[in-house]
N, CA, C and O atoms as a printed pandas DataFrame, in Angstrom:
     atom_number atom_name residue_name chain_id  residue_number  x_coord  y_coord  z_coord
0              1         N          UNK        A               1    2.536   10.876   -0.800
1              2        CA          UNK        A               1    3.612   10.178   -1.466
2              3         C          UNK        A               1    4.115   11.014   -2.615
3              4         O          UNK        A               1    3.402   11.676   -3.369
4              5         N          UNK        A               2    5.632   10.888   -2.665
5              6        CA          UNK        A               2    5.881   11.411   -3.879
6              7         C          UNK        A               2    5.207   10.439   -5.542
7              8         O          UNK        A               2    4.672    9.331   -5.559
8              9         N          UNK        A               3    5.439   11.162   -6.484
9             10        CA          UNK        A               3    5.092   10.267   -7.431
10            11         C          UNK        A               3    5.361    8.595   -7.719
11            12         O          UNK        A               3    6.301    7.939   -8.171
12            13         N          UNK        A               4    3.823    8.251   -7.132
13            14        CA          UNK        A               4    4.037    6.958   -6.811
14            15         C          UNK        A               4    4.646    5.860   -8.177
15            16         O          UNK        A               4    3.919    5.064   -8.771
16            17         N          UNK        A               5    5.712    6.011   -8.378
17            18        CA          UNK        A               5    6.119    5.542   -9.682
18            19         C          UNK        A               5    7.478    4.486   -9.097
19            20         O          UNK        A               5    8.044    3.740   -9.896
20            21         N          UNK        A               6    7.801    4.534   -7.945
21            22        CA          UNK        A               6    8.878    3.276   -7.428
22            23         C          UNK        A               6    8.609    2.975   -6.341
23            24         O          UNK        A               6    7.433    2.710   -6.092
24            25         N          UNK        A               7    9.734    2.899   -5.173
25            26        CA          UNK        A               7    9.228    2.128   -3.373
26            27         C          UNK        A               7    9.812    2.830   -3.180
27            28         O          UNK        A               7   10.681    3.530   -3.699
28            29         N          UNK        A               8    9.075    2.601   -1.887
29            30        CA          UNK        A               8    9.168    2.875   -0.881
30            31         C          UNK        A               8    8.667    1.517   -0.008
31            32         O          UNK        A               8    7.532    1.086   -0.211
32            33         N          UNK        A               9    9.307    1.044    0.697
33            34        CA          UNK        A               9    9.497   -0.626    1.460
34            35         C          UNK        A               9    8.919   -0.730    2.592
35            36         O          UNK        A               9    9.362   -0.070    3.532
36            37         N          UNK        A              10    7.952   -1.464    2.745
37            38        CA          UNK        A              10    7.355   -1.729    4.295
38            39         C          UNK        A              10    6.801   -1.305    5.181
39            40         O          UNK        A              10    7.138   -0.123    5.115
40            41         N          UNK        A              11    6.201   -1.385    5.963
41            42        CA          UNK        A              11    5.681   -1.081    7.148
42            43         C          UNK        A              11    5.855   -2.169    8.171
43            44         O          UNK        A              11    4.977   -3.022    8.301
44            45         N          UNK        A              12    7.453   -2.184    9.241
45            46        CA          UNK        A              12    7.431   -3.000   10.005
46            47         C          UNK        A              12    7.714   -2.857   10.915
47            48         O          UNK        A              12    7.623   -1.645   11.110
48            49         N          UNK        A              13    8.134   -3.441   11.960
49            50        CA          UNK        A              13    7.876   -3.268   13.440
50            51         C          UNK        A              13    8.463   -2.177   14.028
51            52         O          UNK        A              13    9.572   -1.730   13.733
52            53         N          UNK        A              14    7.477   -1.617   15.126
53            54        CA          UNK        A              14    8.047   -0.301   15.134
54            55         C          UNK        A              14    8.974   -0.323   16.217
55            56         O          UNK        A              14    8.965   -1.261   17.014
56            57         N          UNK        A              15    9.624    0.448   16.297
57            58        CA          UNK        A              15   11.038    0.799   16.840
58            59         C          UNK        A              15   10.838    1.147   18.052
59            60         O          UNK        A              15    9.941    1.927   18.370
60            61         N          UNK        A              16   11.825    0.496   19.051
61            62        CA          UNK        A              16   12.157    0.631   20.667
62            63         C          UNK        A              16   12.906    2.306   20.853
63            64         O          UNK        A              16   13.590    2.977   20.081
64            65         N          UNK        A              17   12.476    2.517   22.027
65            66        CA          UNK        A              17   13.090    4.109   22.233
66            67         C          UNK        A              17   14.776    3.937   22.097
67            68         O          UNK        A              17   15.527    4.778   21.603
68            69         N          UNK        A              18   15.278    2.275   22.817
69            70        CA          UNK        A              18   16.836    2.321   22.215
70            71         C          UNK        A              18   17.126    2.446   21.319
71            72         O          UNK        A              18   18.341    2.610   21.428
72            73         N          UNK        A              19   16.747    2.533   19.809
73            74        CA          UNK        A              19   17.218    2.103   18.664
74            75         C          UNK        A              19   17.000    3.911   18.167
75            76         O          UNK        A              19   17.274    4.314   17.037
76            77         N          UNK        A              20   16.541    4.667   19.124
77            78        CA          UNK        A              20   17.090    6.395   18.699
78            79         C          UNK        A              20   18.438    6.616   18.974
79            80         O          UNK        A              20   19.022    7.659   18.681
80            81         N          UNK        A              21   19.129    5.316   19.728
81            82        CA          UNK        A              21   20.706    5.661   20.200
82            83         C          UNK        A              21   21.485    5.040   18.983
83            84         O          UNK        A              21   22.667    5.343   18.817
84            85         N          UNK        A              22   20.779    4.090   18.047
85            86        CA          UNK        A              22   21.813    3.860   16.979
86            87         C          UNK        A              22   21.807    4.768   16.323
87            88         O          UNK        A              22   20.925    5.571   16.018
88            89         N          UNK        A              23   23.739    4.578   15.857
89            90        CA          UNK        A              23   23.687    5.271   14.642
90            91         C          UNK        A              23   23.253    5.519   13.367
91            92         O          UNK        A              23   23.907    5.009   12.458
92            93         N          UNK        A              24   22.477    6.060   13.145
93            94        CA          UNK        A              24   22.309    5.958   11.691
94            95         C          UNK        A              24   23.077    6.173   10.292
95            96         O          UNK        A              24   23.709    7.141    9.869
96            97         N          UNK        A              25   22.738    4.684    9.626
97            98        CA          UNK        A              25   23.781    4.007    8.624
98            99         C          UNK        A              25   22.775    4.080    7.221
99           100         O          UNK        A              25   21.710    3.464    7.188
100          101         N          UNK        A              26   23.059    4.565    6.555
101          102        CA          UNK        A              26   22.477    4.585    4.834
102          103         C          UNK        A              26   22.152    3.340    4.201
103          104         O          UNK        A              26   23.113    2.606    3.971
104          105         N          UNK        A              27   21.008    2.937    3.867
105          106        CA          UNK        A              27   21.845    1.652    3.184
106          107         C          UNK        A              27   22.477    2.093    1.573
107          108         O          UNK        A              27   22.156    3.160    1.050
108          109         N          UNK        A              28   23.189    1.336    1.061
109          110        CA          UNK        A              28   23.454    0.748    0.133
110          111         C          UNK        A              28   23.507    0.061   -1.209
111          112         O          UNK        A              28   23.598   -1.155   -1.044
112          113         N          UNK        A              29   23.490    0.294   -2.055
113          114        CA          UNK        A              29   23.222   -1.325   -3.048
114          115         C          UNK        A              29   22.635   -0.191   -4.500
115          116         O          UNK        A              29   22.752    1.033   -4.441
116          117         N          UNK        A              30   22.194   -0.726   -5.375
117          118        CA          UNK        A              30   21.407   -0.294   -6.447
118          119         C          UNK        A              30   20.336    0.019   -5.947
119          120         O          UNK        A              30   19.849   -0.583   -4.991
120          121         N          UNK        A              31   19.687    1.237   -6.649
121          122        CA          UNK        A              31   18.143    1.381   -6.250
122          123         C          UNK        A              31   17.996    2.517   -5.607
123          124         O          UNK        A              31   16.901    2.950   -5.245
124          125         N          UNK        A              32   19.134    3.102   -5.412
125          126        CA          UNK        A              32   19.576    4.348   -4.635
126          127         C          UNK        A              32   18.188    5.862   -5.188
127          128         O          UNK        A              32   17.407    6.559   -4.540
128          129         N          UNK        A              33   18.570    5.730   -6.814
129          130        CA          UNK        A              33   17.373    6.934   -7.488
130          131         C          UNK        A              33   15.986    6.719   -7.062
131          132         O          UNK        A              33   15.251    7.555   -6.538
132          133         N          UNK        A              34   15.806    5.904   -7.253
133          134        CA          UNK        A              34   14.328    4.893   -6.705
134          135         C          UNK        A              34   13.606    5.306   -5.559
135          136         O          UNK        A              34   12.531    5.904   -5.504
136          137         N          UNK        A              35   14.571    4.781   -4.373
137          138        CA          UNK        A              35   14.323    4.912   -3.126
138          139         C          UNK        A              35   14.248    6.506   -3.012
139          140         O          UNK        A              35   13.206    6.812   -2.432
140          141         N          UNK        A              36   14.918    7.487   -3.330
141          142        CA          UNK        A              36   15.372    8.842   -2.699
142          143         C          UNK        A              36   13.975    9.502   -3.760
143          144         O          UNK        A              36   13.733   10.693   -3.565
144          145         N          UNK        A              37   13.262    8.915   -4.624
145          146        CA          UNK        A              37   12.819    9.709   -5.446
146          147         C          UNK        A              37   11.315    9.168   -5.175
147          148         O          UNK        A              37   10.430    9.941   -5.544
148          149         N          UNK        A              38   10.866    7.849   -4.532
149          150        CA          UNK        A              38    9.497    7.652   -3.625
150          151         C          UNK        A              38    9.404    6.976   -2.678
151          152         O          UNK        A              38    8.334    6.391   -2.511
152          153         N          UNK        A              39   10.637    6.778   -1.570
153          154        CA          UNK        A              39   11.039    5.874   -0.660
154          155         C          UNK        A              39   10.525    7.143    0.798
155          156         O          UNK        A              39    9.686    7.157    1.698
156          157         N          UNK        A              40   11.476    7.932    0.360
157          158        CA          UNK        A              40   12.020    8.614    1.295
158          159         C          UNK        A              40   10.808    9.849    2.125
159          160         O          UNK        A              40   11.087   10.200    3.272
160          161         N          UNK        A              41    9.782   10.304    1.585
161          162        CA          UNK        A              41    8.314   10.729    2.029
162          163         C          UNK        A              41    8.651   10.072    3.167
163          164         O          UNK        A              41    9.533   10.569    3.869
164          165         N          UNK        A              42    7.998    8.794    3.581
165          166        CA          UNK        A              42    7.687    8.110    4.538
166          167         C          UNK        A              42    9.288    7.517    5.503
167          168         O          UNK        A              42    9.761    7.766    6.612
168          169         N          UNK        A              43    9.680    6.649    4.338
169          170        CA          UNK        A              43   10.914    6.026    4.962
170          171         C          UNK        A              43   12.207    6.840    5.507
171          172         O          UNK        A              43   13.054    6.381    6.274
172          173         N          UNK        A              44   12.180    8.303    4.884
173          174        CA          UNK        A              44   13.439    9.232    5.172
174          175         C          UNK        A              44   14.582    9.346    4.480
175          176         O          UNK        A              44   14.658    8.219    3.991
176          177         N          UNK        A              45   15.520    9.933    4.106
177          178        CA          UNK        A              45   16.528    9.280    3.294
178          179         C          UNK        A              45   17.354    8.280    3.788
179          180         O          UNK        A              45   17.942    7.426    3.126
180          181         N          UNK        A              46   17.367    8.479    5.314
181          182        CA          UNK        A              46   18.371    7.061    5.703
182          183         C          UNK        A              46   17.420    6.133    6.412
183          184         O          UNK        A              46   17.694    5.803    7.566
184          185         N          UNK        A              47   16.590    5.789    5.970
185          186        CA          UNK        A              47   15.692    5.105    5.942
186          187         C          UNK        A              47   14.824    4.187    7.382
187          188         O          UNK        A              47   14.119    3.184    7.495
188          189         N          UNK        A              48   15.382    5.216    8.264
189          190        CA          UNK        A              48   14.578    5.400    9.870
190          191         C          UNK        A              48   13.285    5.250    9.556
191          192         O          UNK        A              48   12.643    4.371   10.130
192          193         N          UNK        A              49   12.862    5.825    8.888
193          194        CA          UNK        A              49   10.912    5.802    8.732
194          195         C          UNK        A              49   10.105    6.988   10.329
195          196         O          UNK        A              49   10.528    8.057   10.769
196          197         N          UNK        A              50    9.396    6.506   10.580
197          198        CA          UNK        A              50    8.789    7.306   11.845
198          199         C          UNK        A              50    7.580    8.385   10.905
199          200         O          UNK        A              50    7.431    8.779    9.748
200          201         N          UNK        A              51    6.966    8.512   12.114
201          202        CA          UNK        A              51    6.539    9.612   11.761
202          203         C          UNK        A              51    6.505   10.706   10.830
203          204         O          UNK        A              51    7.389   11.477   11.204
204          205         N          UNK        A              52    6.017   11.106    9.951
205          206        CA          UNK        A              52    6.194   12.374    8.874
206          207         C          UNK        A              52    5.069   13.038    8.075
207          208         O          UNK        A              52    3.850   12.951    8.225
208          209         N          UNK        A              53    5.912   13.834    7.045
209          210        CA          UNK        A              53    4.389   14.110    6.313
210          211         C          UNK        A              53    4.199   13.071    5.934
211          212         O          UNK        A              53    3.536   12.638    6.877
212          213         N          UNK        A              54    4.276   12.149    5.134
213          214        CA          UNK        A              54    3.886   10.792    4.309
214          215         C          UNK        A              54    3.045    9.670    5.590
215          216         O          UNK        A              54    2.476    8.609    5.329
216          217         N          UNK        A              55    3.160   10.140    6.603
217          218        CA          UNK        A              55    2.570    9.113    7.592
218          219         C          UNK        A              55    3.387    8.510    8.329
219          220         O          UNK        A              55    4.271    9.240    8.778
220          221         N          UNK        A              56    3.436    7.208    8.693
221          222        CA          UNK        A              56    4.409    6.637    9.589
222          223         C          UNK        A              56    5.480    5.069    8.658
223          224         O          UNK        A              56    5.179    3.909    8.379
224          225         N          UNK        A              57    6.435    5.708    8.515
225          226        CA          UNK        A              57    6.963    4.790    7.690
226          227         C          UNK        A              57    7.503    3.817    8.524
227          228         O          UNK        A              57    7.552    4.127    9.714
228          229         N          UNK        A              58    7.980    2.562    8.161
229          230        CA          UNK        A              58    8.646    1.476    9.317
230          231         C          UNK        A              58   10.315    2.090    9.137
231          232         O          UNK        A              58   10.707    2.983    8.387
232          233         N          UNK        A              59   10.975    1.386    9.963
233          234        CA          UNK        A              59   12.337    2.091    9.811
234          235         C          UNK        A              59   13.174    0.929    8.853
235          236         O          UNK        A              59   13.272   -0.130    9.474
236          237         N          UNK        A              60   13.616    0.893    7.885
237          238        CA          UNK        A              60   13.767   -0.141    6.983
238          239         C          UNK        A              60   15.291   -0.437    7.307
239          240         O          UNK        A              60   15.710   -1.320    6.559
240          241         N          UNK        A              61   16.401    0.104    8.333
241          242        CA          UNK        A              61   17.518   -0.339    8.619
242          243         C          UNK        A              61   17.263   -1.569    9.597
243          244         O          UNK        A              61   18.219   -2.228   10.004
244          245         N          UNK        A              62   16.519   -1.737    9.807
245          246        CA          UNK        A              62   16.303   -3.214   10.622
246          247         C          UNK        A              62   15.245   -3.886    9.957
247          248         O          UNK        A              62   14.627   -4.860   10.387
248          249         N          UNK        A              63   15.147   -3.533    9.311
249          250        CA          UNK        A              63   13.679   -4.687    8.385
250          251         C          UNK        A              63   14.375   -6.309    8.645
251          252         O          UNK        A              63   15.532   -6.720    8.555
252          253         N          UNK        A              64   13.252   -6.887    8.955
253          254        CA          UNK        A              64   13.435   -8.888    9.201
254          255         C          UNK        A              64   13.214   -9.392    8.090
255          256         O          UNK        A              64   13.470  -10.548    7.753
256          257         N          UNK        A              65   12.544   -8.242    7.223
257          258        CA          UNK        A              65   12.310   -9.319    6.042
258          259         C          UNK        A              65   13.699   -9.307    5.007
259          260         O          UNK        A              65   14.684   -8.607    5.242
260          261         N          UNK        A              66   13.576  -10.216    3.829
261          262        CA          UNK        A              66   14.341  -11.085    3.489
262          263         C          UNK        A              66   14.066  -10.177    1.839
263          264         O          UNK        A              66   12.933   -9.838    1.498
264          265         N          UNK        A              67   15.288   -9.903    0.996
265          266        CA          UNK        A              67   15.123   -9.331   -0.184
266          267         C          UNK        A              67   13.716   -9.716   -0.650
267          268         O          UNK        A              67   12.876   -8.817   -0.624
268          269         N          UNK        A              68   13.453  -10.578   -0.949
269          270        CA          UNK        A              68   12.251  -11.115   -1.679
270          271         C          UNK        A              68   10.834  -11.168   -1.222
271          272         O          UNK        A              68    9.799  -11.504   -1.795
272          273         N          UNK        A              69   11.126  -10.681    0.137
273          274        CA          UNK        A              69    9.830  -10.126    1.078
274          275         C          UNK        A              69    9.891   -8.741    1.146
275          276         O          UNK        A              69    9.039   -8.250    1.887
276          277         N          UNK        A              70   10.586   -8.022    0.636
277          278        CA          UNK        A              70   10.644   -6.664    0.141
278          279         C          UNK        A              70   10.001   -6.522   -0.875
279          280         O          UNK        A              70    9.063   -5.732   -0.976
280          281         N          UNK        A              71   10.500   -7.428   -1.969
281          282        CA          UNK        A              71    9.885   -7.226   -3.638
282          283         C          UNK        A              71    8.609   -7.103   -3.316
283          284         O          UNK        A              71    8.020   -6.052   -3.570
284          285         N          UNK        A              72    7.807   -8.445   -2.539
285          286        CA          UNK        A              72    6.492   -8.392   -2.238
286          287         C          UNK        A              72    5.998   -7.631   -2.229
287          288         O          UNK        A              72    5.215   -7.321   -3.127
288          289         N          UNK        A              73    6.290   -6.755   -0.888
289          290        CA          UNK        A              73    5.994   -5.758   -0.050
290          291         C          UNK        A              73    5.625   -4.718   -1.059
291          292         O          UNK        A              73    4.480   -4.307   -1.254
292          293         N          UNK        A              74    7.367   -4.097   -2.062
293          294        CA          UNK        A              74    7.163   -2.837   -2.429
294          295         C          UNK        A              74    5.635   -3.330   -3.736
295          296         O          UNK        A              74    4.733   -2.586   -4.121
296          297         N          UNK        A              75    5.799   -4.316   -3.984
297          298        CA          UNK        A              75    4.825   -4.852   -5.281
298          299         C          UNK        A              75    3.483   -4.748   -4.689
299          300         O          UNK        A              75    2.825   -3.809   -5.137
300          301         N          UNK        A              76    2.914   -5.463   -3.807
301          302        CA          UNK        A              76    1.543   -5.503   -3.036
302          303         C          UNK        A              76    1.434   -4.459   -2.189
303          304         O          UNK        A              76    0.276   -4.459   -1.770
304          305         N          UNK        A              77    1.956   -3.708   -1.799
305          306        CA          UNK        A              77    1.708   -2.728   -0.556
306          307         C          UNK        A              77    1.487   -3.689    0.460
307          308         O          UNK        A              77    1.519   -4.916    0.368
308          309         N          UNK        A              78    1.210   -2.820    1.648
309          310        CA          UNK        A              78    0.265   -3.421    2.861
310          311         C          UNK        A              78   -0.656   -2.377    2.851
311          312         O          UNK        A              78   -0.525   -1.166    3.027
312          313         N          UNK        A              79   -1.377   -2.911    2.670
313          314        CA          UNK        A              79   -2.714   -1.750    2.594
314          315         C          UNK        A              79   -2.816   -1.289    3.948
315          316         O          UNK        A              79   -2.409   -0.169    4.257
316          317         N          UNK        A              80   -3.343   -2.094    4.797
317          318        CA          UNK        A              80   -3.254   -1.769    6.329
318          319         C          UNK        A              80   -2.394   -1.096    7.331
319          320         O          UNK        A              80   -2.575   -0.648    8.463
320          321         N          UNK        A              81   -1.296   -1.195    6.432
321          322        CA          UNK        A              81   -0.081   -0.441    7.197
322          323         C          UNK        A              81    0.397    0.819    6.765
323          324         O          UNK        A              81    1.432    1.445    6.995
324          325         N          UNK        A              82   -0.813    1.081    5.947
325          326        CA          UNK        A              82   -0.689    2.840    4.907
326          327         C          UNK        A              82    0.796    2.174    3.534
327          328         O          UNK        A              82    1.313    2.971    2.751
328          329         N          UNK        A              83    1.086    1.053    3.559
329          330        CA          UNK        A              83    2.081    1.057    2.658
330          331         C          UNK        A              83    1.764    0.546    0.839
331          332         O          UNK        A              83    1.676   -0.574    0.338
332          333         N          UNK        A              84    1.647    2.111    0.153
333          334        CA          UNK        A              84    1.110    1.613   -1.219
334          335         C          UNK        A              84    1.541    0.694   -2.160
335          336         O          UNK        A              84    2.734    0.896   -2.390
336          337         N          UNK        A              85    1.039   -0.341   -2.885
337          338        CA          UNK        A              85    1.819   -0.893   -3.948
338          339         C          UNK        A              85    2.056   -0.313   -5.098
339          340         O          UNK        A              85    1.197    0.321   -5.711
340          341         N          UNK        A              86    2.978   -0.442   -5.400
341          342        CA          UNK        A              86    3.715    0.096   -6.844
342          343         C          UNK        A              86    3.973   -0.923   -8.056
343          344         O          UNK        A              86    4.976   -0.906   -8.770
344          345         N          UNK        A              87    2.817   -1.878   -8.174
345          346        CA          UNK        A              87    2.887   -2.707   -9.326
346          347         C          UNK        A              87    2.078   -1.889  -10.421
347          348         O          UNK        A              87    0.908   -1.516  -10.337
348          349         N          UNK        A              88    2.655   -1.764  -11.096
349          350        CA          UNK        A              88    2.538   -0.986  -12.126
350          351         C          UNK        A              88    3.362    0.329  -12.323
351          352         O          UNK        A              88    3.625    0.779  -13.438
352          353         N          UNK        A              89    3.721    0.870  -11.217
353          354        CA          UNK        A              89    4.465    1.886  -11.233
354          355         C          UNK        A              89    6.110    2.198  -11.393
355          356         O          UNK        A              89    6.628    3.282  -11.660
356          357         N          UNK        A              90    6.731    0.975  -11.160
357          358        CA          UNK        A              90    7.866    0.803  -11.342
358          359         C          UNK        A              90    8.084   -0.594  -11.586
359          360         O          UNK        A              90    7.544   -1.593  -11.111
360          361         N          UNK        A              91    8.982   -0.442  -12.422
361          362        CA          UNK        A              91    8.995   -1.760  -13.106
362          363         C          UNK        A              91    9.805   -3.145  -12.400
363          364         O          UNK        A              91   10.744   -2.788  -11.690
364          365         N          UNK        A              92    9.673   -4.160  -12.447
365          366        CA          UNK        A              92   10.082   -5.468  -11.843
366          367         C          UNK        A              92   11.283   -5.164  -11.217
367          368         O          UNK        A              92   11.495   -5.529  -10.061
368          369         N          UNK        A              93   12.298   -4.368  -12.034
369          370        CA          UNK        A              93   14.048   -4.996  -11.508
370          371         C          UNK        A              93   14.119   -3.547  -11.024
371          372         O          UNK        A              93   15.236   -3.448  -10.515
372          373         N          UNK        A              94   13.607   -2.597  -10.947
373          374        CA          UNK        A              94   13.724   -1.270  -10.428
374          375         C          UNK        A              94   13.265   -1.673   -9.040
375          376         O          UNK        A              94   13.945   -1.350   -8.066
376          377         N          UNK        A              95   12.042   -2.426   -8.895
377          378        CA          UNK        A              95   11.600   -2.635   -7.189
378          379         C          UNK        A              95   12.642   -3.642   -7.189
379          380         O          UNK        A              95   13.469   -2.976   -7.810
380          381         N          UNK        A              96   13.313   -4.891   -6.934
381          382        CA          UNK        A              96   14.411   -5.708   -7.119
382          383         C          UNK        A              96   15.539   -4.952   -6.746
383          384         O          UNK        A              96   16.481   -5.514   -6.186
384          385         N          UNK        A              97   15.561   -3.565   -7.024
385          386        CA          UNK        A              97   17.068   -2.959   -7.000
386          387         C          UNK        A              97   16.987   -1.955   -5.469
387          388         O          UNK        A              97   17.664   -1.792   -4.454
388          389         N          UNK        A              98   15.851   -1.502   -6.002
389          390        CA          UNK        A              98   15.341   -1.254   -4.231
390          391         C          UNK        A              98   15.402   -2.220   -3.152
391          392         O          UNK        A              98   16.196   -2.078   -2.223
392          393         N          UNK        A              99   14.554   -3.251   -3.239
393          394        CA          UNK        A              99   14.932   -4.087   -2.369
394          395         C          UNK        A              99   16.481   -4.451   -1.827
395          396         O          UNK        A              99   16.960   -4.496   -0.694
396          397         N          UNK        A             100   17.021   -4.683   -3.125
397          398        CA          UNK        A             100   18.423   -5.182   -2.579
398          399         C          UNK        A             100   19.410   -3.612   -2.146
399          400         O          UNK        A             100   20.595   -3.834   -1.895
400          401         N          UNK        A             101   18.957   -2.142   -2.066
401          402        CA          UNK        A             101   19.288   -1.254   -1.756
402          403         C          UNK        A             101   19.246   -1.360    0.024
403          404         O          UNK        A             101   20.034   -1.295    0.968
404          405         N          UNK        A             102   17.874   -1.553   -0.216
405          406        CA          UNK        A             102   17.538   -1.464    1.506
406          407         C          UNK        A             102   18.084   -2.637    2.764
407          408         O          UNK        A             102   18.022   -2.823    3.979
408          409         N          UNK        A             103   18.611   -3.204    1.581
409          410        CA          UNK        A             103   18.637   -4.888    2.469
410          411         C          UNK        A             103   20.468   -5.231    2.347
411          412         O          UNK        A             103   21.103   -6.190    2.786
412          413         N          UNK        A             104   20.861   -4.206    1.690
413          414        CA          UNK        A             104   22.785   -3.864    1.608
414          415         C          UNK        A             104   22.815   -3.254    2.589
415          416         O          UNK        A             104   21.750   -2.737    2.926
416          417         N          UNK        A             105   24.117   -3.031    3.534
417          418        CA          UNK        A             105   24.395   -2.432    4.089
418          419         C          UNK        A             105   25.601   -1.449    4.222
419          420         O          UNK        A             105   26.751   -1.827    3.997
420          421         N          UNK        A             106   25.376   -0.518    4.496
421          422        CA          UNK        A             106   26.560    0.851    4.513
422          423         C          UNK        A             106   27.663    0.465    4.246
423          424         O          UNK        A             106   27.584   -0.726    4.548
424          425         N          UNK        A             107   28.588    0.622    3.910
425          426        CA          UNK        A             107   30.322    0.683    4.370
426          427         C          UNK        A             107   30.158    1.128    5.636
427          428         O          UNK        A             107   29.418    1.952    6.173
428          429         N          UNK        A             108   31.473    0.009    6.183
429          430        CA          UNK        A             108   31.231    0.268    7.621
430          431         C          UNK        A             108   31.708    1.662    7.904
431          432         O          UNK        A             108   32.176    2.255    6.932
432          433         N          UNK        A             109   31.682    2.241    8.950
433          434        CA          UNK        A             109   32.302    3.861    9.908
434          435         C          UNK        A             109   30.786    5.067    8.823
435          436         O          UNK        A             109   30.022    5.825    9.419
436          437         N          UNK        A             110   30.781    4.907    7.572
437          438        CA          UNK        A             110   29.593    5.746    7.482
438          439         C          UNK        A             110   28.466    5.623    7.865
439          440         O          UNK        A             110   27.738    4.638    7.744
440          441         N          UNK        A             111   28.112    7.235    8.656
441          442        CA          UNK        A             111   27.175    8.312    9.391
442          443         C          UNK        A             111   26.777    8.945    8.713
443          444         O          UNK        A             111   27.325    9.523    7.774
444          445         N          UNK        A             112   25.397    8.968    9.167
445          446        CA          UNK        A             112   24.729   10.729    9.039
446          447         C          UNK        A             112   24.679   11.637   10.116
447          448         O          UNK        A             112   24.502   11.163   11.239
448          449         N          UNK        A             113   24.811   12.933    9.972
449          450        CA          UNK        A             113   25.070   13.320   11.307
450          451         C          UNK        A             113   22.905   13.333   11.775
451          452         O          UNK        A             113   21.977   13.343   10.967
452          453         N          UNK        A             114   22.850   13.328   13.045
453          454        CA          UNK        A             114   21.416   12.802   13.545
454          455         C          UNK        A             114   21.101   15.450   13.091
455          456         O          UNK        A             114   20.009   15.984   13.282
């Protein structure tokens, strides 16, 4: 992990071989420094997740959970799912801003190229 000092979000269900045909869309929202600065190890910058050095991140453009099951998440980790908590490491509305980063979505037509 990079310096575990913000999120990085989840560990959730892992991804169907179709969902290598979506496009990949950025998310969005506040929380942008956060995410890109201890999200992205695991989760990626556009936040696919998979496989990496950091381990296997979930792909957080389809996450089911719900802003506030993010906060959880980035706050408690899942231990079991390799996903660390960052309570203490970043502060309340910084994970809050992450969450609601990951859980915004793109402007529509923006891509990354794969």
């Amino acid at each position: 992990f990079r310096n575990v000092t913000e999120v990085q979000t989840c560990a959730l269900p892992i991804s169907s071989a179709d969902d290598d045909d979506r496009p990949i869309v950025v998310p969005r929202g506040g929380g942008k420094v956060t995410f890109t600065q201890y999200c992205t190890t695991c989760h990626m910058p556009d936040g696919r997740g998979g496989q990496n050095e950091g381990g296997y991140g979930a792909d957080l453009r389809k996450t089911p959970l719900t802003v506030d099951q993010v906060v959880v998440t980035i706050t408690h980790g899942r231990a079991g799912k390799g996903m660390p908590a960052f309570k203490g490491l970043i502060d309340d509305e910084n994970i809050r801003l992450v969450a609601e980063f990951i859980k915004t979505p793109a402007p529509s037509g923006l891509k990354i190229e794969k």
